[in-house]
Backbone of each chain as ProteinMPNN parsed JSONL, in Angstrom:
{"seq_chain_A": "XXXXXXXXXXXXXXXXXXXXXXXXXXXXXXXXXXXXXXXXXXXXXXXXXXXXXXXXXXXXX", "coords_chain_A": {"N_chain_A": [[1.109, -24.218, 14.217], [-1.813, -23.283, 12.993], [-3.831, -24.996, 10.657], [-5.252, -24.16, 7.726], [-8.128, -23.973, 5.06], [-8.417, -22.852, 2.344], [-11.138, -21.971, -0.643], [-10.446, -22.28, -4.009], [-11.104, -19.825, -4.934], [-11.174, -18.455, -3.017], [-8.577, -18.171, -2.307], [-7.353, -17.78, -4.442], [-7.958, -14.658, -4.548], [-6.915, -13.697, -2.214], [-4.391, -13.91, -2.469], [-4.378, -12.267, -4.9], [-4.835, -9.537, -3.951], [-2.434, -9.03, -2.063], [-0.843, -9.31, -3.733], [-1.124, -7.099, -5.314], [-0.847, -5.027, -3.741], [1.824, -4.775, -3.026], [2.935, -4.983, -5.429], [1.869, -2.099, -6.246], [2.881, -0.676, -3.769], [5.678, -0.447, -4.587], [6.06, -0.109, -7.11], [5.132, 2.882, -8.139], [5.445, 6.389, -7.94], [4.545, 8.296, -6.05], [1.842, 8.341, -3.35], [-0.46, 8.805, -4.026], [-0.749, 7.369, -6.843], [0.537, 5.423, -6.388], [-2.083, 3.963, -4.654], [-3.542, 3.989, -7.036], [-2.662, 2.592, -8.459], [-2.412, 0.176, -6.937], [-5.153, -0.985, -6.895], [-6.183, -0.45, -9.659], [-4.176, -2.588, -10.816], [-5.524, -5.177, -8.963], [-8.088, -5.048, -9.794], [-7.362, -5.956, -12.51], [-6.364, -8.441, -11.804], [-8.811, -9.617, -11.331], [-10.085, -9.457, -12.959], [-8.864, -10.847, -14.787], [-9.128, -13.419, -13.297], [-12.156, -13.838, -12.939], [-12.365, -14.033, -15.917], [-10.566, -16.154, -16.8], [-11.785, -18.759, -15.312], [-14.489, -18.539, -16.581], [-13.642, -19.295, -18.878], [-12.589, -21.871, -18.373], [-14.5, -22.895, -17.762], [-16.379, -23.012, -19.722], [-15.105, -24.575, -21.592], [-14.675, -26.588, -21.261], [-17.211, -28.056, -21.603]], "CA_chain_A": [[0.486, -23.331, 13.222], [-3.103, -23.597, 12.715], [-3.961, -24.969, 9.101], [-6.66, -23.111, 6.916], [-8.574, -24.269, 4.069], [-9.163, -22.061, 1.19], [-11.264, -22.088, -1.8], [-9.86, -22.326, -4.718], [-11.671, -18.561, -5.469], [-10.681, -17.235, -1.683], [-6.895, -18.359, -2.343], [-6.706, -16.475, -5.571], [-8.312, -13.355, -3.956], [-6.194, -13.294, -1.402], [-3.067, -13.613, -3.778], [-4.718, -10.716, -5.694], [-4.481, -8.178, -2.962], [-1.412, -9.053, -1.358], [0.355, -9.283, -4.587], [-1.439, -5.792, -5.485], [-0.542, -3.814, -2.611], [3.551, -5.105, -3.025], [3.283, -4.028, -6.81], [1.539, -0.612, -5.88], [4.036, 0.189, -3.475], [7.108, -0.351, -5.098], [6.055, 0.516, -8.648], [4.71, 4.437, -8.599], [6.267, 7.448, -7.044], [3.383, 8.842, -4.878], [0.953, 7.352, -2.651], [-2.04, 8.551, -5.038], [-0.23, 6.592, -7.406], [0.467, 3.893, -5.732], [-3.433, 3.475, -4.468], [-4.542, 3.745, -8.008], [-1.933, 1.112, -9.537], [-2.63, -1.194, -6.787], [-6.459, -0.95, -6.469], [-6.118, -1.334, -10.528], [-3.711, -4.001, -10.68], [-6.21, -6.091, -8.063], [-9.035, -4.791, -10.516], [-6.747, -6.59, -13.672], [-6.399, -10.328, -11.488], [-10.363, -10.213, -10.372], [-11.106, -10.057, -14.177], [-8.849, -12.16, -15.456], [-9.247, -14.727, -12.42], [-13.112, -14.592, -13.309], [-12.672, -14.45, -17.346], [-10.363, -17.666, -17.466], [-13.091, -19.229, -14.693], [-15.742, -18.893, -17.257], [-13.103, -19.969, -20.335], [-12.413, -23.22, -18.576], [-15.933, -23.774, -17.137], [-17.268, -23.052, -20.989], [-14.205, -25.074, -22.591], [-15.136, -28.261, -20.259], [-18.552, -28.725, -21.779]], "C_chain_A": [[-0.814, -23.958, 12.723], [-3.093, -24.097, 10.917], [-5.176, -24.647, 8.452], [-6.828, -23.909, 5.627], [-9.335, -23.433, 3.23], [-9.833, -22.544, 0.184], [-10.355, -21.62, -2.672], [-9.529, -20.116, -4.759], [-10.567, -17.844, -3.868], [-9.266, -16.874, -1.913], [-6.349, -17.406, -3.332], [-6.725, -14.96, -5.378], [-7.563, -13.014, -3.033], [-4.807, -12.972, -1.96], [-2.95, -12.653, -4.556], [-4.144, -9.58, -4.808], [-3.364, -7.888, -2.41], [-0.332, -9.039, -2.542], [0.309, -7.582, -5.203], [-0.909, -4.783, -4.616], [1.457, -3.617, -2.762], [3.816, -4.027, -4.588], [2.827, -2.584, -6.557], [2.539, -0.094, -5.101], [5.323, 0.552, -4.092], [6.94, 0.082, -7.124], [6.137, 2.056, -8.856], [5.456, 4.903, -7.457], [5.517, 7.798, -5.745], [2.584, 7.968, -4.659], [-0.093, 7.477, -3.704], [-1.773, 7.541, -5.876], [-0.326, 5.482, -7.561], [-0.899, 2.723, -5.602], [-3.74, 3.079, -5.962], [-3.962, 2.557, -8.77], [-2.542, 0.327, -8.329], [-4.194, -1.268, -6.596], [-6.877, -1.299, -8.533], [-5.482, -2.457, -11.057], [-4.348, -5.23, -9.589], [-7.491, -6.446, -8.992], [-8.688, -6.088, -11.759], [-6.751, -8.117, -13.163], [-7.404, -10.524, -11.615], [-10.72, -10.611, -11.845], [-10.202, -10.934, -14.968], [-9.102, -13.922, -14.477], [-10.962, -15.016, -13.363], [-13.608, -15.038, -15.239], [-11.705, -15.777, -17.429], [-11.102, -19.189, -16.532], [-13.885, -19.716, -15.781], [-15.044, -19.748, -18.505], [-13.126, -21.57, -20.041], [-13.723, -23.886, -17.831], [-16.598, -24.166, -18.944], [-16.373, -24.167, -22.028], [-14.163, -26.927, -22.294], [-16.113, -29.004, -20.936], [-19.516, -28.804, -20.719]], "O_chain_A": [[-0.838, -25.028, 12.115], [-2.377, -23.531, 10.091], [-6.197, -25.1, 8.97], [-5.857, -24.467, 5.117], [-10.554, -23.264, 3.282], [-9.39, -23.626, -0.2], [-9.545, -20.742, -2.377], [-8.523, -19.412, -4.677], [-9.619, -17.061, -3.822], [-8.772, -15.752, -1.802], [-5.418, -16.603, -3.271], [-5.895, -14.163, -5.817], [-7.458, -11.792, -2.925], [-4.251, -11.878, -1.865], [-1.899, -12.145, -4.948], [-3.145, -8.897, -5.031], [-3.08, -6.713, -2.178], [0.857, -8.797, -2.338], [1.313, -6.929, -5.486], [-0.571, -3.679, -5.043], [2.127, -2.594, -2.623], [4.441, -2.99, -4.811], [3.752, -1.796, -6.75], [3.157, 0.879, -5.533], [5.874, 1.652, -4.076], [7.74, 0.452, -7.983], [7.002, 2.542, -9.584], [5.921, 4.325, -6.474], [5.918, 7.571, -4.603], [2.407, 6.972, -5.36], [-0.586, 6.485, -4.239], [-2.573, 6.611, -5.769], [-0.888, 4.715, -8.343], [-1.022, 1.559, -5.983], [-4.162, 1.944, -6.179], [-4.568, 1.766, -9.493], [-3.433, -0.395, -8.776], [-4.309, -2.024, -5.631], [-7.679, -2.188, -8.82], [-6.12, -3.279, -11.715], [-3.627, -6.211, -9.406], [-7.958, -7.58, -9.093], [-9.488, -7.001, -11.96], [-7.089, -8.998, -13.953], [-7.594, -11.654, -12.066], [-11.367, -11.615, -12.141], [-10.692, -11.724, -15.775], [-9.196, -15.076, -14.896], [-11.135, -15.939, -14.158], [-14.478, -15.76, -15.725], [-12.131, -16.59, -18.249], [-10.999, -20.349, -16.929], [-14.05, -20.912, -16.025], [-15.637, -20.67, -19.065], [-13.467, -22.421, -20.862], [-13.88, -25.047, -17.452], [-17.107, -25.227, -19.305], [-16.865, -24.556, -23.087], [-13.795, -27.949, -22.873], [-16.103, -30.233, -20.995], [-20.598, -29.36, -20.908]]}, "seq_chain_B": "XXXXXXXXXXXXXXXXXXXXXXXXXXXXXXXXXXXXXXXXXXXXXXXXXXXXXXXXXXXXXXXXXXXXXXXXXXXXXXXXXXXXXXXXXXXXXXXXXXXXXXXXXXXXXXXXXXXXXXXXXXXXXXXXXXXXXXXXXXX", "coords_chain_B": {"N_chain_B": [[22.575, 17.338, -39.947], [24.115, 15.825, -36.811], [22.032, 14.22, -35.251], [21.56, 15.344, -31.323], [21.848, 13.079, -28.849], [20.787, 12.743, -25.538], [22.128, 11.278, -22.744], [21.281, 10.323, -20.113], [22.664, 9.699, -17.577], [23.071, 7.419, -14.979], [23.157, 7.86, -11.647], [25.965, 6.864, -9.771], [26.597, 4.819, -6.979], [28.382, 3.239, -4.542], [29.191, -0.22, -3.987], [29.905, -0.643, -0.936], [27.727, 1.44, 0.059], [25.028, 0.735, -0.91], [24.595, -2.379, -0.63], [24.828, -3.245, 1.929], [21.956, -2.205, 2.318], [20.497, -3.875, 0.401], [20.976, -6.156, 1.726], [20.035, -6.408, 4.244], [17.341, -5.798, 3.508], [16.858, -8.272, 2.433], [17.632, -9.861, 4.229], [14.993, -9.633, 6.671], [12.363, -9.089, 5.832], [11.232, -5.582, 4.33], [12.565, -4.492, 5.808], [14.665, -3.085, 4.993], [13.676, -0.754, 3.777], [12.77, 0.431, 6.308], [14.912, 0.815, 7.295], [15.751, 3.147, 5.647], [13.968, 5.133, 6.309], [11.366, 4.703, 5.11], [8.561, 4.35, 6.627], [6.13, 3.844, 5.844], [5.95, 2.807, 3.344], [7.433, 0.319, 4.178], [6.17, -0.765, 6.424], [4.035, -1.928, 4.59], [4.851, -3.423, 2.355], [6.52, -5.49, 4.775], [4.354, -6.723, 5.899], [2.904, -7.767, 3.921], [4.582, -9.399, 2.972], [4.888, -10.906, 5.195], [2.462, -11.953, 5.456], [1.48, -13.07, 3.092], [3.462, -15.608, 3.129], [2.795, -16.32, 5.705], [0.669, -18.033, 5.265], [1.052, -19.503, 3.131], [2.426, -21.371, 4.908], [0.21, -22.378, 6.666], [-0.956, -23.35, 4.639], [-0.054, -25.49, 4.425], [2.262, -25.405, 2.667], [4.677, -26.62, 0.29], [8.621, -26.827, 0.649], [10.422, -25.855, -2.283], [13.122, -27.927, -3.078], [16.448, -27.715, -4.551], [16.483, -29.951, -7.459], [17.757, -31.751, -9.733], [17.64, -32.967, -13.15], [15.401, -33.296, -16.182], [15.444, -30.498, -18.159], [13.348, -28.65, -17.34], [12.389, -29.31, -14.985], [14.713, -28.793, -13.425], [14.938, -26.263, -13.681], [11.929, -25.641, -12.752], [12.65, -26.653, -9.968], [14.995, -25.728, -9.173], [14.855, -23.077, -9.061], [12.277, -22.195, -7.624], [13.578, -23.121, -5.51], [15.128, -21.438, -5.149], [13.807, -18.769, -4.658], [12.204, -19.276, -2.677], [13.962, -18.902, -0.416], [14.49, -16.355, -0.815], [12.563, -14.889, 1.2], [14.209, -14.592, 3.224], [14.774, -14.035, 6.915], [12.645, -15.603, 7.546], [12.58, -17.536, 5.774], [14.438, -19.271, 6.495], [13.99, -19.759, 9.983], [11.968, -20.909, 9.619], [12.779, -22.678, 8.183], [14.879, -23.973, 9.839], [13.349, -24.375, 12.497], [12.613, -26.943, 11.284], [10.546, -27.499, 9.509], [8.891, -29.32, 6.777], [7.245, -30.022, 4.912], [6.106, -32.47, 2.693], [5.243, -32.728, -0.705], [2.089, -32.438, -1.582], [-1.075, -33.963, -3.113], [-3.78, -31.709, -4.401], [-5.476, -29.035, -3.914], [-5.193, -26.914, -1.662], [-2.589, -27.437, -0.821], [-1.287, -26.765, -2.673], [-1.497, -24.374, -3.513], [-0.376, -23.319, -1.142], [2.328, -23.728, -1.481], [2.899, -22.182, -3.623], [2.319, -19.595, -2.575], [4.341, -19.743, -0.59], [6.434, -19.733, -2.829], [5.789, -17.085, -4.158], [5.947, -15.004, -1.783], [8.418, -14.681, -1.231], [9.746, -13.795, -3.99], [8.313, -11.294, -3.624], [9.279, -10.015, -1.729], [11.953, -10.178, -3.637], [11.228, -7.854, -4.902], [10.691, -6.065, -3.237], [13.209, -5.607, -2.625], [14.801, -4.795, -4.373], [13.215, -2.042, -5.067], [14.036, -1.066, -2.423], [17.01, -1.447, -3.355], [16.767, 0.688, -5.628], [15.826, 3.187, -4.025], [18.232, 3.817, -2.71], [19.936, 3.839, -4.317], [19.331, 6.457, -5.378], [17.665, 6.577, -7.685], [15.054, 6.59, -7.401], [12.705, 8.398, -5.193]], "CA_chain_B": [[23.328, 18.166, -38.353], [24.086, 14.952, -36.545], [20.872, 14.223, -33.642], [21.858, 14.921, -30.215], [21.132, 12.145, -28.043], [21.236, 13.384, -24.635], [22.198, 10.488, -22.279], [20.93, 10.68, -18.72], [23.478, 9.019, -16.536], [22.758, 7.14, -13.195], [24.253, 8.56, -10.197], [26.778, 5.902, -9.249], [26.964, 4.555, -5.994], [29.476, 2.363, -4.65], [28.618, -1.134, -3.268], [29.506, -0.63, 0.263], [26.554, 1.507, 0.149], [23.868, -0.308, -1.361], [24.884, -3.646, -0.534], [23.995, -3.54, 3.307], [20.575, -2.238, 2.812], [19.732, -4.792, -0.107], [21.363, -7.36, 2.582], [19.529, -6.066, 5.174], [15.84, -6.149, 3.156], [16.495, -9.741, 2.484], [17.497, -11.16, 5.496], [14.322, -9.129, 7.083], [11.281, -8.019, 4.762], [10.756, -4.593, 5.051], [14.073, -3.729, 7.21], [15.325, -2.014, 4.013], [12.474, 0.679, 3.627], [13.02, 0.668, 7.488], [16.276, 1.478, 7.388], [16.053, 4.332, 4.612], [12.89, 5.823, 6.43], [10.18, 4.996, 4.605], [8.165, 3.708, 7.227], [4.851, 3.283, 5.909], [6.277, 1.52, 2.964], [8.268, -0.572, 5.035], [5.088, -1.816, 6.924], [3.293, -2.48, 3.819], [5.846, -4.705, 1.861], [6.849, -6.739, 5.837], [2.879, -7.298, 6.012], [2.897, -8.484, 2.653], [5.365, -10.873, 2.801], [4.959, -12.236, 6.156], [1.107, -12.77, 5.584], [1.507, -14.307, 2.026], [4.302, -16.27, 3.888], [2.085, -17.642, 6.823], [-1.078, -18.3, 4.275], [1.867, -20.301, 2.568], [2.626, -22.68, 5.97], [-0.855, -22.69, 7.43], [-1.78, -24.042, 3.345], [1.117, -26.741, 4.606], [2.443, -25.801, 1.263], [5.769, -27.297, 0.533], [9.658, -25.883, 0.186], [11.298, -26.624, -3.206], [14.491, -28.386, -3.122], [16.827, -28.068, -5.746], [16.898, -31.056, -8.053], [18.482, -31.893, -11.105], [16.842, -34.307, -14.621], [15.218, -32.562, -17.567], [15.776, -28.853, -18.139], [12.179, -27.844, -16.977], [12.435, -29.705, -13.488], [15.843, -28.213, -12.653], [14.452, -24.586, -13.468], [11.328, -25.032, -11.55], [12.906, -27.105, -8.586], [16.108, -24.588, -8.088], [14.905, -21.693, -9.083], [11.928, -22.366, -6.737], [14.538, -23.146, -4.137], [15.994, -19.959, -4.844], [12.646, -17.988, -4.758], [11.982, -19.545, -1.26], [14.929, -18.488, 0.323], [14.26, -14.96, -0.789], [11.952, -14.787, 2.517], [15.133, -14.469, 4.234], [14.773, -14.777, 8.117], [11.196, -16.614, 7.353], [12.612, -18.547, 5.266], [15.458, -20.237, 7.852], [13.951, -19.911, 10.865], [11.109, -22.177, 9.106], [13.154, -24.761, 7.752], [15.42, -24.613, 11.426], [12.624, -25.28, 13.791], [11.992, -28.49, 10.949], [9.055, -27.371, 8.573], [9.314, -29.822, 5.739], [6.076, -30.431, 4.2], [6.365, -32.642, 1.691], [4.497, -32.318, -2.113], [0.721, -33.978, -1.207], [-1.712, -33.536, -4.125], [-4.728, -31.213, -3.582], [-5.588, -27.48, -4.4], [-4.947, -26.198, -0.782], [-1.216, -27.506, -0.973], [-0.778, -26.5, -4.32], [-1.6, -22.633, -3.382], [0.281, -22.682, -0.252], [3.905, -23.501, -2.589], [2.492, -21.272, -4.367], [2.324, -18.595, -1.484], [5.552, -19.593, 0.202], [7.385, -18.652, -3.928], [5.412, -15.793, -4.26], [6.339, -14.772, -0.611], [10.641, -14.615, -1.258], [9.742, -12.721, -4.707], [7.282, -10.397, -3.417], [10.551, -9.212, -1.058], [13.077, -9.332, -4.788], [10.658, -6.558, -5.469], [11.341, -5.033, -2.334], [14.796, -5.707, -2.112], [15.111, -3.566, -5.74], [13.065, -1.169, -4.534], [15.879, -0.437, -1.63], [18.566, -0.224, -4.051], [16.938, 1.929, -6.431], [16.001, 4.406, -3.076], [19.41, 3.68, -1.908], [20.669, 4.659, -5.214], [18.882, 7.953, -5.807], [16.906, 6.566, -8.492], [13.812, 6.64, -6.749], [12.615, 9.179, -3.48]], "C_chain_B": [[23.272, 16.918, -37.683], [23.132, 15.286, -35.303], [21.767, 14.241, -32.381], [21.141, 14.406, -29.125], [21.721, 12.274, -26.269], [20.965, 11.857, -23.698], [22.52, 10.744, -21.014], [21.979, 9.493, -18.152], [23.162, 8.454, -15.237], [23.576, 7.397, -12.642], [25.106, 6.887, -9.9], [26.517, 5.972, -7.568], [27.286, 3.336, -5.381], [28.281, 1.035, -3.822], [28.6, -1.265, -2.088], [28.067, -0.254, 0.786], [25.4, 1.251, -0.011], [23.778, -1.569, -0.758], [24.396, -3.887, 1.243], [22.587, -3.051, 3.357], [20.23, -3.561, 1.79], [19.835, -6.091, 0.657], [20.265, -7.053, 3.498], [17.146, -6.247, 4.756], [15.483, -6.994, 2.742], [16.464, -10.435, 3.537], [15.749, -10.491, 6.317], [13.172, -8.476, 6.239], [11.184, -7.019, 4.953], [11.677, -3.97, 5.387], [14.564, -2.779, 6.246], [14.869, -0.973, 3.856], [12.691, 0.938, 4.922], [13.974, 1.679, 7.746], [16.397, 3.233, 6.618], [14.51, 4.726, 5.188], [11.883, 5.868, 5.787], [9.474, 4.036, 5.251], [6.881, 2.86, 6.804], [5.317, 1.843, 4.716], [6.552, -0.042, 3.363], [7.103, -1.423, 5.436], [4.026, -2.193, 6.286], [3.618, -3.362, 3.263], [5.941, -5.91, 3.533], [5.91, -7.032, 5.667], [2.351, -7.825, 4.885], [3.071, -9.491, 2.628], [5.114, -12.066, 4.17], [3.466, -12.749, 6.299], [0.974, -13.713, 4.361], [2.656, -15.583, 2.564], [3.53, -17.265, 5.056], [1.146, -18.103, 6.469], [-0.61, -19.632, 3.933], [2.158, -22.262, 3.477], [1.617, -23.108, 6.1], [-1.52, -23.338, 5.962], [-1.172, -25.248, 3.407], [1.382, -26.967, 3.031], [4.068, -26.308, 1.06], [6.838, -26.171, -0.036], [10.12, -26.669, -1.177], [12.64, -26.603, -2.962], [15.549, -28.5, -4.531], [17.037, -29.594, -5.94], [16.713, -31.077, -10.008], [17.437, -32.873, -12.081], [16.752, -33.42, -15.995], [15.281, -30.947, -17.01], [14.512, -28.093, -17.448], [12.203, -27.77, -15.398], [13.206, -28.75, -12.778], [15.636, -26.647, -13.077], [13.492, -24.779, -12.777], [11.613, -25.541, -10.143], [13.915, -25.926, -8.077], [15.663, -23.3, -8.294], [13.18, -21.515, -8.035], [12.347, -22.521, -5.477], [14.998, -21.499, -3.474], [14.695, -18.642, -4.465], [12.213, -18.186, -2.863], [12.633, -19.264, -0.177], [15.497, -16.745, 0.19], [13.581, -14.755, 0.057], [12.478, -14.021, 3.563], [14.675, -15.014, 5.101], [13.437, -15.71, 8.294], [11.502, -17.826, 6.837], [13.644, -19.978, 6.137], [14.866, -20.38, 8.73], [12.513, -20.798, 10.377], [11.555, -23.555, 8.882], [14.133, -25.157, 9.293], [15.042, -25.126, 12.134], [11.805, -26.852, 12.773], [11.13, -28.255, 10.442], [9.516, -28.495, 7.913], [8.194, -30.986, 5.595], [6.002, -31.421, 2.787], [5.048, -32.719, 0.717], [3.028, -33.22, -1.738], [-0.132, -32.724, -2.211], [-3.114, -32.674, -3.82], [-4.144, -29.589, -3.927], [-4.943, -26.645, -3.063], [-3.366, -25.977, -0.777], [-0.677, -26.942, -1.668], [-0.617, -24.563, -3.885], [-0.664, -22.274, -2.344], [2.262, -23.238, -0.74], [3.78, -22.812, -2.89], [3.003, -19.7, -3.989], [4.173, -18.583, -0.933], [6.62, -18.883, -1.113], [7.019, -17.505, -3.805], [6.501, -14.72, -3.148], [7.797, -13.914, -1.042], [10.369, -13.915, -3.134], [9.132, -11.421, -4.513], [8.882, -9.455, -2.496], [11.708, -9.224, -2.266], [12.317, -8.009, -4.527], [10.849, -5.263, -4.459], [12.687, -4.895, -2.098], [15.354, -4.935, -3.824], [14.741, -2.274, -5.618], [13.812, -0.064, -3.743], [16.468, -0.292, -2.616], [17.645, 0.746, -4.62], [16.36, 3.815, -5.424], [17.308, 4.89, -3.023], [20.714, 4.449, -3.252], [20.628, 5.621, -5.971], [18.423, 8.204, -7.065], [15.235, 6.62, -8.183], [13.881, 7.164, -5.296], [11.624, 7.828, -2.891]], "O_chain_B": [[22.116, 16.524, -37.836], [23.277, 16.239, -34.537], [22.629, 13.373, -32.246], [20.181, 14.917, -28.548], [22.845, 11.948, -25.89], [19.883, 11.281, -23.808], [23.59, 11.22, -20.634], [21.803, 8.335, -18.53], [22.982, 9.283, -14.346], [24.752, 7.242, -12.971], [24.427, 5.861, -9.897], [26.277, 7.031, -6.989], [26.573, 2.359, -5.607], [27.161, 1.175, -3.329], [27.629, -1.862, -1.622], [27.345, -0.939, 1.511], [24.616, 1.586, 0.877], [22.662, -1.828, -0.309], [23.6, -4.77, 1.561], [21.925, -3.388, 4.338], [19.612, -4.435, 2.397], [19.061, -7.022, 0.435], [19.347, -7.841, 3.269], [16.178, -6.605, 5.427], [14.292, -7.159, 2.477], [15.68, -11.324, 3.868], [15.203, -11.564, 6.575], [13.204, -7.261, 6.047], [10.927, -6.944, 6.155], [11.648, -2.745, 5.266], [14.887, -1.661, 6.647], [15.661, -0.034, 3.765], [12.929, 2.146, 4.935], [13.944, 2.828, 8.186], [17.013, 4.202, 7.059], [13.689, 4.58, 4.283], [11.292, 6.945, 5.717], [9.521, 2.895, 4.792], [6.577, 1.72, 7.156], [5.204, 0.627, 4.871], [6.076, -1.117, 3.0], [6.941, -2.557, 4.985], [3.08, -2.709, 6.882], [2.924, -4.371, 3.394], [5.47, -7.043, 3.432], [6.025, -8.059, 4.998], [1.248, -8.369, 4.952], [2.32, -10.439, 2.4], [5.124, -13.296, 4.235], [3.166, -13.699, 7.023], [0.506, -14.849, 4.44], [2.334, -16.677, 2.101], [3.627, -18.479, 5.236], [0.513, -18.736, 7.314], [-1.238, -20.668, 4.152], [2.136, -23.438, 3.114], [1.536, -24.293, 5.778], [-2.63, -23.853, 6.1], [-1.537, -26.135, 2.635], [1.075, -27.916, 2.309], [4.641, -26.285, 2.15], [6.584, -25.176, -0.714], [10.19, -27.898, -1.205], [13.293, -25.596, -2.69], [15.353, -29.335, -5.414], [17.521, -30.366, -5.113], [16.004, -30.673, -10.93], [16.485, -33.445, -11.552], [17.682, -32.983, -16.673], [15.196, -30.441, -15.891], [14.696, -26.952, -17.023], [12.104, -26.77, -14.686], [12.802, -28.039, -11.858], [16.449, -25.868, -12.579], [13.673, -24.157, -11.73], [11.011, -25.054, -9.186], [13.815, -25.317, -7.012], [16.163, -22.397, -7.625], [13.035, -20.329, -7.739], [11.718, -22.177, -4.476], [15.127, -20.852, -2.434], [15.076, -17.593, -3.944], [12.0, -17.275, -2.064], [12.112, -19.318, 0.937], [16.405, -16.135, 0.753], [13.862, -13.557, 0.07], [11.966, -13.262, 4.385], [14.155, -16.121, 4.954], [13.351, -16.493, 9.241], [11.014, -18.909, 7.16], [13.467, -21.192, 6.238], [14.84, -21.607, 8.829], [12.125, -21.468, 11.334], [11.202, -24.714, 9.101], [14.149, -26.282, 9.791], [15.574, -26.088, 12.688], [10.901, -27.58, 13.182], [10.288, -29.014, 10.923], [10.611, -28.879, 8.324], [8.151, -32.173, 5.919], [5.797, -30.789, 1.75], [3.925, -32.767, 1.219], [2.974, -34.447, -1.651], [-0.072, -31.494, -2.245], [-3.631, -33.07, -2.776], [-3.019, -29.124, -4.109], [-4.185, -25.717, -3.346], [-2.827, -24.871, -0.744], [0.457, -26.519, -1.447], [0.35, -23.82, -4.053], [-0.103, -21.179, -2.396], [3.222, -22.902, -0.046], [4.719, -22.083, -2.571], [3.691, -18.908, -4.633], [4.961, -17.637, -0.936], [7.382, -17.943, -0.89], [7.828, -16.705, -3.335], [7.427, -13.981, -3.482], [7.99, -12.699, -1.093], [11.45, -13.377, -3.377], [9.454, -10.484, -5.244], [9.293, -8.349, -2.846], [12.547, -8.339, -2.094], [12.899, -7.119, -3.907], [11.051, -4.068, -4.674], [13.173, -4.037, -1.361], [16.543, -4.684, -4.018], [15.51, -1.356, -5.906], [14.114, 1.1, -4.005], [16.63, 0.855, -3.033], [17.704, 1.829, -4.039], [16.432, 4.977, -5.824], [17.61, 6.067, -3.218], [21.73, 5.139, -3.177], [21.37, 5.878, -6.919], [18.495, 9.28, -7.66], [14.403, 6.698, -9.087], [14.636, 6.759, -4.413], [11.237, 7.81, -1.723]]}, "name": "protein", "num_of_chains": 2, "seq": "XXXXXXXXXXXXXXXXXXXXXXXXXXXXXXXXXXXXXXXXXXXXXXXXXXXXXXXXXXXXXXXXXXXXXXXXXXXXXXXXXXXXXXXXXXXXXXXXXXXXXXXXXXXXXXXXXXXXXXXXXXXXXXXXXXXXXXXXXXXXXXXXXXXXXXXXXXXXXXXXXXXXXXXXXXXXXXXXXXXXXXXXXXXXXXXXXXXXXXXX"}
């Protein structure tokens, strides 16, 4: 098995989507549904991935 | 006039019936939506799990082992154990052919534990899913 090296950023993004698409399916009834929870639940990681980014870049000094 | 509180009932259904698909969408991601025809589902949850699952190896992230000490350890070592072995057949036929990565410090490692828990919860969610198809709480 090949081994891959993510950024920190890629690793979380990838964790976003794949955890988004699991919760979208199995949460809502219908596919529209579905799309819109998991396309906003991906929306909800990106900004908190990049708002606690900036908290602990700004909280560092 | 005393309120009437109208109390919706869940359909019962016995454990024979349930119990082999929620078996069936652990040992196999996916196999449960399989089984009960919902195909596309089905191949959205397996492709879920078995890509956060191989992100998990190829991050050479490690399995947790249960172990015992202070109260924090022995919740995140076994119940990490137990999270990892929600995978099902990913999760055995990994540790059979001898995976066993052990804990090395470093962000890549760290994400691919990370990946391999996620992984074996990402299928609870499917393996609830099945029952509540299976039990005519959800089409």
């Amino acid at each position: 098995m090949p081994k891959v090296n993510l950024s920190h950023f890629e690793a979380a993004l990838l964790f976003a989507l794949l955890c988004s698409v699991v919760l979208g399916v199995v949460t809502k009834k219908t596919d529209q549904e579905r799309l819109r929870y998991g396309l906003r639940s991906f929306g909800y990681f990106v900004a908190v991935m990049f708002g606690l980014g900036w908290l602990m870049y700004l909280g560092h000094g | 006039m005393a309120e009437q509180v109208a109390i919706k009932k869940e359909p019962s259904v016995s454990v024979m019936t349930w119990a082999p698909v929620v078996l069936l969408a652990w040992i196999i991601p996916g196999a449960g939506h399989f089984y009960l025809k919902r195909t596309g589902r089905a191949m959205m949850l397996a492709a879920s799990v078995l890509i956060t699952f191989l992100f998990g190896i190829m991050m050479r992230g490690a399995m947790f082992q249960p172990a015992s000490g202070d109260l924090l350890t022995t919740i995140i070592y076994t119940g990490g154990h137990f999270a990892d072995m929600m995978s099902g057949i990913l999760y055995f036929l990994t540790t059979w052919l001898g995976y066993d990565q052990p804990e090395i410090a470093g962000h890549v490692h760290d994400y691919g534990t990370k990946f391999l828990v996620a992984a074996g919860l990402m299928n609870v969610l499917a393996m609830v899913d099945a029952f509540e198809i299976v039990s005519g709480r959800k089409d």
